[in-house]
C-alpha positions in Angstrom: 23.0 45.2 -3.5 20.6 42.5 -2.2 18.9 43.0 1.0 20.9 40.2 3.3 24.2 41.6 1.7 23.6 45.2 3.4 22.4 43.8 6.7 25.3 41.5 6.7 27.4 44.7 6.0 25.9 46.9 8.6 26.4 44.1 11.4 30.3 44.0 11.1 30.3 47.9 11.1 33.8 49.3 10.0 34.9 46.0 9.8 35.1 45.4 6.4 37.6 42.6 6.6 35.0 41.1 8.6 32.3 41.8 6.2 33.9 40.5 3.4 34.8 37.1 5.3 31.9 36.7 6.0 30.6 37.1 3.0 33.1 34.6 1.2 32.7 32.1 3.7 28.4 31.6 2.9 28.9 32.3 -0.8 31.5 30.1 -1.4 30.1 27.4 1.9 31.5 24.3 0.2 34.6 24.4 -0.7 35.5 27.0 2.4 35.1 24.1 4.6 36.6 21.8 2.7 39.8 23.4 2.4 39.5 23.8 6.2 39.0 20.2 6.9 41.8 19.0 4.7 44.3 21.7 6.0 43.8 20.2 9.6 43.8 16.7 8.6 47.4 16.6 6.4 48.5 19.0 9.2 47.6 16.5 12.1 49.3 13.5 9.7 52.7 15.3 8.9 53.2 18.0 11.6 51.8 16.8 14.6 55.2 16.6 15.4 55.6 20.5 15.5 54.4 21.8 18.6 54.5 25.6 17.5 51.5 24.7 15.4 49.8 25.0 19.3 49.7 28.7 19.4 48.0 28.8 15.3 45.5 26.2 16.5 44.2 28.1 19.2 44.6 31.2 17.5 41.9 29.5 14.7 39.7 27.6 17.9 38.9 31.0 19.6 37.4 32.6 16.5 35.4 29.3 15.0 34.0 27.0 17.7 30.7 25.4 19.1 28.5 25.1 21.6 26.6 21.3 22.4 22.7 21.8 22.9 20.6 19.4 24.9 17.6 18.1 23.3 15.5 20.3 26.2 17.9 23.7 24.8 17.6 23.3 21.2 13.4 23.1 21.6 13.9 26.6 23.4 15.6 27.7 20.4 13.2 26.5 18.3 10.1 27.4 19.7 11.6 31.2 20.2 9.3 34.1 19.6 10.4 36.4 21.0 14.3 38.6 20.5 17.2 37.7 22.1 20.8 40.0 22.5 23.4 39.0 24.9 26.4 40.6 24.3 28.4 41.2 27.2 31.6 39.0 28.2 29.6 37.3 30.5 28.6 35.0 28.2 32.2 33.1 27.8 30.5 31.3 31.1 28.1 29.6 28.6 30.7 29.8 25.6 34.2 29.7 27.1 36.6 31.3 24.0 38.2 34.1 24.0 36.2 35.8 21.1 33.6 34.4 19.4 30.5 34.4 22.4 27.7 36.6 21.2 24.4 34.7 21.7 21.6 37.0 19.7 18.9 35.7 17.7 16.9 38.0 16.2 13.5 37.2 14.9 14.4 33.5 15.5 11.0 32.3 13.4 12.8 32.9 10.5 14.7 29.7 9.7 16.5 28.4 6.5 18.0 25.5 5.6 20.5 24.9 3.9 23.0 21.7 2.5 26.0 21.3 5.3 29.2 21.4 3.3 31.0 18.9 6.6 28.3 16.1 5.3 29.1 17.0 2.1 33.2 17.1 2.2 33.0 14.3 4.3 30.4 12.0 2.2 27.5 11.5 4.1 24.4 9.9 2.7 22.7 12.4 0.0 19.2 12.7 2.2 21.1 13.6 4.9 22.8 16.6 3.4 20.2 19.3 3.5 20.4 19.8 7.4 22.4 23.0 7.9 19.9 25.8 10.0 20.1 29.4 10.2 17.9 31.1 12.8 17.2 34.7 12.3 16.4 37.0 9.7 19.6 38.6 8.9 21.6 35.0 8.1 18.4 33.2 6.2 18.0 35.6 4.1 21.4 35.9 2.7 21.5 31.8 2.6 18.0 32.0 0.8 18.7 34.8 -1.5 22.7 33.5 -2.4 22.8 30.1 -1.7 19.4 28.8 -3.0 20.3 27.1 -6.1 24.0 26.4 -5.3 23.2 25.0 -1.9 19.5 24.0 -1.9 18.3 26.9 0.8 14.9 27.2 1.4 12.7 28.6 4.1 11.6 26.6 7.1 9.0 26.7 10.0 10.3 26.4 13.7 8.1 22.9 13.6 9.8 21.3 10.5 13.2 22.5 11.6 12.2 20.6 15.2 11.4 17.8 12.7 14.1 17.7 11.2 16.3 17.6 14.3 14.7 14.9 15.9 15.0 12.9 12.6 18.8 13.3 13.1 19.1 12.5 16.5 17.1 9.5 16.3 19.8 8.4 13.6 22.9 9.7 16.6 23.6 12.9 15.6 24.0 15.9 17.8 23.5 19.5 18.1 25.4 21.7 17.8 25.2 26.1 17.6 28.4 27.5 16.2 30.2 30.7 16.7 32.9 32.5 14.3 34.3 36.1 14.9 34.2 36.6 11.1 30.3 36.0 11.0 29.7 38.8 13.9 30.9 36.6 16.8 27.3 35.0 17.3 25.2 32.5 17.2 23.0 32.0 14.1 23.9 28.9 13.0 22.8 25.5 14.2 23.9 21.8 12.5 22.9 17.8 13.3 26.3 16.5 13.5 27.8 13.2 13.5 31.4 12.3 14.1 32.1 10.8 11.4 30.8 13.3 9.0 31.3 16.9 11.0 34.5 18.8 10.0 34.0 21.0 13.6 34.1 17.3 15.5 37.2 16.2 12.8 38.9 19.2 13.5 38.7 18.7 17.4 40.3 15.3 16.9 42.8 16.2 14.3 44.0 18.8 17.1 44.2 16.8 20.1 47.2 15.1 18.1 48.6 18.1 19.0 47.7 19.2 21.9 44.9 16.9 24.5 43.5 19.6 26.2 42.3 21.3 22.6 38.7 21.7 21.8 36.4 23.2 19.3 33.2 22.1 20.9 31.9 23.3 24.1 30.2 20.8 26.4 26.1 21.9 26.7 26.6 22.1 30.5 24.8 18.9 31.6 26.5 15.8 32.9 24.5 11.9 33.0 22.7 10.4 36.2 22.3 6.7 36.0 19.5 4.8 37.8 20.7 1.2 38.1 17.6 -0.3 38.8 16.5 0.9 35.2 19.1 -0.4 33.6 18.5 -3.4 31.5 22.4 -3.6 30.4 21.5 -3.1 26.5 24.4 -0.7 26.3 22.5 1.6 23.8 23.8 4.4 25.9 27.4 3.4 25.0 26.7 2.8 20.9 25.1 6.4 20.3 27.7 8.6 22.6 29.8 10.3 20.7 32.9 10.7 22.6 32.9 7.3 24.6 31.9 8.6 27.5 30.0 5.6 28.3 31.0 2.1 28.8 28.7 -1.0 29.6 30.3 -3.9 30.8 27.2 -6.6 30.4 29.1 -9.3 32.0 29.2 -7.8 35.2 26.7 -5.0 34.8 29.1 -2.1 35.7 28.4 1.3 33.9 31.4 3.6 33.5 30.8 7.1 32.9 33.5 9.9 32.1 32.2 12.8 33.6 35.2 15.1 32.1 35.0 13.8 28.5 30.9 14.0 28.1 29.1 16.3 26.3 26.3 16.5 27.7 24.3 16.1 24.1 21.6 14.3 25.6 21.8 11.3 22.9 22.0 8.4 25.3 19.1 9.8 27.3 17.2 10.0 24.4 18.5 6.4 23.2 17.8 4.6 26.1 15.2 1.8 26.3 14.4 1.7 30.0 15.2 5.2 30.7 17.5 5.1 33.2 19.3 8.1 32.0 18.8 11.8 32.9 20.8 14.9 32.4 21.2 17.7 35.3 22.7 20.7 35.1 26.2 20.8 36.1 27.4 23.5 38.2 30.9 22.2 37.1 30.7 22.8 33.7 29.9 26.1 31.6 26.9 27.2 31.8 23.9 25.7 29.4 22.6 27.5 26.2 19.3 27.6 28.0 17.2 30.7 26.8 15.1 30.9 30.0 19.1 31.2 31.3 20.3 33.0 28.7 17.6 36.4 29.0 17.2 35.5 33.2 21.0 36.3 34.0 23.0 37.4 31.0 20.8 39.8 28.7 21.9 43.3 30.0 18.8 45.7 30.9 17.9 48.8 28.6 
């Protein structure tokens, strides 16, 4: 038995079920979420209708879900040298499910890379494929020692993984760390996602159809200040947002921002010319994925 398998084992304890889940869904990465994505989409088109379908939707939302990180929170992540375990149900302040909340990285300098099976379901362009990151030992080692030829994993520094992300932003993709009770319920696993090509994103749409208030993704936390004297009315802000939070009306230079439906990805900040844009930390919203946060107020002491 390899070395990741029995780590991967002794994480889910007397779980096997768990273990075994886990297992399939990183062997078999591909065509996992491709069944995934295809189940919610002809489910959405022919039985959007059928509003039991509520209950199994946020059965499946509770267990697999993600969190948004700002530009500022994913550099913490990456830039980590230190271990991180915060286990208690605290944490469903910064990840608000019912299961899936465990925020533990452990030796976090040990990154891998791997090919994102949403970019490749979904047809995204081949050089953008190779863009799913694991951060800690226990998940990049089983990616690098059973996924290297299948799905091109390889070992990364914290600085190319930076790189990398920064390369995908600049093109309007976000960040995203995702949680699923069959992988231990923790973080581990962090994408660059796009709409168009992200099955987690897909699903979230597919699933309002059903019911509005339905989300995979959990808002980072951080809501959009404008400075109108900035401003310089290119609408940039509007193109990259994800969601439509943002409209630009040029004609009569009015900016229209929807607080509720941001998430707080940072994009538009980032996008913006003049830099009229800055994110704050909104006490209305969960809390952020913010390490400094994250080992100030919800790692328990020894």
């Amino acid at each position: 038995m390899k070395e990741s398998t029995r780590i991967m084992m002794k994480k889910h304890g007397w779980r096997f079920d768990r273990f075994i889940h886990n297992y399939i869904y990183f062997k078999y990465y591909y065509p996992y979420v491709e069944s995934v994505f295809y189940l919610f989409k002809y489910m959405s088109k022919l039985l959007f209708w059928f509003k039991p379908l509520n209950v199994v939707l946020s059965m499946a939302f509770s267990r697999y879900h993600s969190k948004i990180l700002s530009l500022g929170d994913t550099r913490k992540i990456f830039t980590l040298n230190e271990n991180i375990a915060a286990m208690s149900p605290e944490n469903k302040k910064i990840v608000p499910f019912k299961y899936a909340y465990k925020i533990i990285f452990q030796e976090p300098e040990n990154i891998a890379v791997m090919d994102c099976p949403c970019k490749m379901t979904l047809g995204d362009k081949d050089e953008n494929i190779n863009s799913c990151l694991a951060v800690g030992k226990g998940l990049s080692s089983f990616w690098l020692e059973h996924g290297g030829k299948k799905y091109h994993a390889r070992k990364i520094s914290q600085k190319e993984a930076l790189d990398m992300i920064n390369r995908f932003r600049k093109m309007g993709y976000l960040t995203q760390a995702f949680f699923k009770v069959a992988t231990g319920g923790s973080t581990g696993v962090i994408c660059n996602c796009h709409p168009d090509t992200c099955v987690s994103l897909q699903a979230t749409k597919f699933a309002k159809k059903f019911n509005s208030k339905l989300t995979m993704n959990a808002p980072s936390g951080y809501s959009i200040e404008f400075n109108e004297k900035r401003c310089a009315w290119h609408a940039t802000c509007a193109e990259v947002c994800p969601v439509e939070a943002i409209k630009v009306d040029k004609t009569n230079k009015k900016w229209i921002y929807d607080k509720d439906a941001c998430l707080g990805c940072e994009l538009c900040v980032e996008h913006c010319p003049e830099k009229a844009l800055s994110i704050f930390r909104d006490s209305g919203k969960s809390v952020p994925l913010d390490v400094d946060i994250v080992k100030k107020e919800f790692v328990q002491p020894n």
